[in-house]
C-alpha positions in Angstrom: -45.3 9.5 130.5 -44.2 12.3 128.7 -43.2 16.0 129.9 -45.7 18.5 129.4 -45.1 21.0 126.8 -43.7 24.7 127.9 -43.7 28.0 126.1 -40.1 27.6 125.5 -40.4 24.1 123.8 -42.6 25.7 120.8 -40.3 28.9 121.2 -43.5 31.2 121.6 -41.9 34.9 122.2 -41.8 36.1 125.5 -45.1 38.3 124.6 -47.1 34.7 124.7 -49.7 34.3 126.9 -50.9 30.8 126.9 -52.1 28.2 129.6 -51.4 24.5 129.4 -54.1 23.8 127.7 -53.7 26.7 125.0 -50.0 25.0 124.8 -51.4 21.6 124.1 -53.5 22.8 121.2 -50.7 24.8 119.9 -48.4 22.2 120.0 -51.1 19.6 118.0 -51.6 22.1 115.7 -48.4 22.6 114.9 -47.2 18.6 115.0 -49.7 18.6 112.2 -48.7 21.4 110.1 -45.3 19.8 110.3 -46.8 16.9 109.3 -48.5 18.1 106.2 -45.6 20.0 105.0 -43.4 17.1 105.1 -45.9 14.7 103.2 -46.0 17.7 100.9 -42.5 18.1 100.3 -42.8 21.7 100.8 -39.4 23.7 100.4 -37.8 25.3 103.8 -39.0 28.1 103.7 -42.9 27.5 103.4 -42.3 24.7 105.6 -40.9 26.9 108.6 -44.2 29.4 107.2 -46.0 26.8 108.2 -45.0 25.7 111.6 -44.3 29.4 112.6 -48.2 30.0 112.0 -48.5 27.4 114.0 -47.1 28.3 117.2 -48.0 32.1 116.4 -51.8 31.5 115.7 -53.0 31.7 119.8 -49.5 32.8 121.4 -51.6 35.7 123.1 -55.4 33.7 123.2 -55.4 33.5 127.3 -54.6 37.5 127.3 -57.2 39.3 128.9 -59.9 41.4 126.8 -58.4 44.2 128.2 -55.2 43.9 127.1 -55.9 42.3 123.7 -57.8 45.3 123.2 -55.2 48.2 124.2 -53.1 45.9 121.4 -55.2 45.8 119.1 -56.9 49.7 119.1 -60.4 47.2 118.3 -63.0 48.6 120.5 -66.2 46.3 118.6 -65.5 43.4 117.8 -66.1 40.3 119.7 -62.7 39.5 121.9 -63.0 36.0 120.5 -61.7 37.2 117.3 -58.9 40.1 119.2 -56.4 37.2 119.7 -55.3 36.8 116.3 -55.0 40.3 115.0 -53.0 41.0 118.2 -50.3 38.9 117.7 -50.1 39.8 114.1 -49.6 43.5 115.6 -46.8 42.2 118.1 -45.3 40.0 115.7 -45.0 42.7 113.0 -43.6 44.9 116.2 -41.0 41.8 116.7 -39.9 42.1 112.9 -42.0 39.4 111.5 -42.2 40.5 107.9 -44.0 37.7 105.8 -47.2 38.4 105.3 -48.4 34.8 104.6 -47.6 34.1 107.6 -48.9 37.4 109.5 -52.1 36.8 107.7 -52.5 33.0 108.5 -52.4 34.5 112.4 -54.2 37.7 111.5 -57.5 36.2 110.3 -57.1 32.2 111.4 -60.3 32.8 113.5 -62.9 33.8 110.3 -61.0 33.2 107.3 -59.5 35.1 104.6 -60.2 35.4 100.4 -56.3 36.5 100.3 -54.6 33.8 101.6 -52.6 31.3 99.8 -51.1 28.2 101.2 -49.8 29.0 104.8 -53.1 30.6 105.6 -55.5 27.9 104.2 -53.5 25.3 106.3 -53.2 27.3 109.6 -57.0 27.5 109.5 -57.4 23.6 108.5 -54.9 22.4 111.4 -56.8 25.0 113.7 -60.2 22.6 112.9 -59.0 19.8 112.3 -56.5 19.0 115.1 -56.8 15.8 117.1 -57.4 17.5 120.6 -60.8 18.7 119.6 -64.2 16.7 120.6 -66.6 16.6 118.1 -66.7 14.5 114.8 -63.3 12.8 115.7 -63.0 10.3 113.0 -64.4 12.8 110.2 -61.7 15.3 110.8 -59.1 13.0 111.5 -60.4 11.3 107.7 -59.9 14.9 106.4 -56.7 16.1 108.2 -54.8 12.8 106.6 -56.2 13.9 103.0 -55.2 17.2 103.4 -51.0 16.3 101.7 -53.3 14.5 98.4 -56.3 16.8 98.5 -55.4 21.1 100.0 -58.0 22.8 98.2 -60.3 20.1 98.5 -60.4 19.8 102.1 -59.7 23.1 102.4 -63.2 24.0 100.9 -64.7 20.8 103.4 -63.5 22.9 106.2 -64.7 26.1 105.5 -68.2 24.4 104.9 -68.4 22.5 108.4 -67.4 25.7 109.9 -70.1 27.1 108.6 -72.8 25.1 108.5 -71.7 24.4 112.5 -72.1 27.9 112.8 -75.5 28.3 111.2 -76.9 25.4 113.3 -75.3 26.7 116.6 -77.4 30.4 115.8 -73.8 31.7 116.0 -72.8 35.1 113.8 -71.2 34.6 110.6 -68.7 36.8 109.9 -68.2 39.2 106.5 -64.9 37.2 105.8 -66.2 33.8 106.4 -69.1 34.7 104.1 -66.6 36.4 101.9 -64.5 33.1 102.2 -67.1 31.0 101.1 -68.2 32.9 98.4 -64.3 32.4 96.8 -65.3 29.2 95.8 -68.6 29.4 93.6 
């Protein structure tokens, strides 16, 4: 039996505030990003983008509303989607300067017409990691086609997110409308 994963094995800042569980998800989501970016043969520096959105993406997702909200300045919007704009802010604060990768945590939550590679795979891993319940074998078909097939998949994500959405009476989002919209 393995050693469960800590804060200081995925090298989360000492802002982070994550639970075992939150650091079990991060650390799949990340194991696959790696993944991908390996199978891609992405250079260094987009690989490291990659991971680092990774381990970023839900660093502050067990903070309390409160809190995420005195970060943030967000008085309105649903504290489901405060986690990723906050750490964005405390990154940025920390001297994180690439946007790709600010962006991929900024808006991992609804999605994003801007972003390019780092972004699009953040929000992909997010989905489609193996921790998750529902449809196992359908995301795990798409997560190992995602090296052969980015946009592709990418685009099959953003549809089962949305249609989930639609059948669950859940809001939709501008972005995620503005996401899907991107494609046609």
């Amino acid at each position: 039996m393995s050693a469960a994963i800590t804060a200081d094995d995925l090298r989360l800042p000492s802002w982070a505030v994550v639970g075992d569980k939150r650091l079990a998800h991060i650390n799949r989501v990340t194991t696959l990003l790696r993944a991908w970016a390996a199978a891609m043969r992405l250079s260094p520096e987009e690989a490291r983008a990659f991971e680092d959105a990774g381990r970023w993406h839900d660093a502050v997702r067990d903070a309390s509303e409160a809190d995420l909200r005195a970060i943030t300045g967000d008085r309105t919007s649903p504290e489901g989607l405060l986690h990723g704009p906050a750490a964005a802010i405390l990154l940025e604060r920390d001297g994180e300067s690439r946007r790709d990768v600010l962006d991929a945590v900024r808006y991992h939550t609804v999605g994003s017409v801007t972003w390019g590679r780092v972004g699009r795979a953040l929000y992909m891993a997010d989905y489609l990691e193996p921790g998750r319940k529902f449809s196992r074998q359908d995301r795990h078909f798409l997560a190992t086609l995602v090296p052969e097939a980015f946009d592709s998949v990418f685009r099959q994500v953003v549809r089962s997110r949305l249609e989930w959405s639609v059948r669950e009476g859940n809001h939709i989002f501008p972005e995620t409308v503005s996401l899907w919209n991107s494609f046609q």
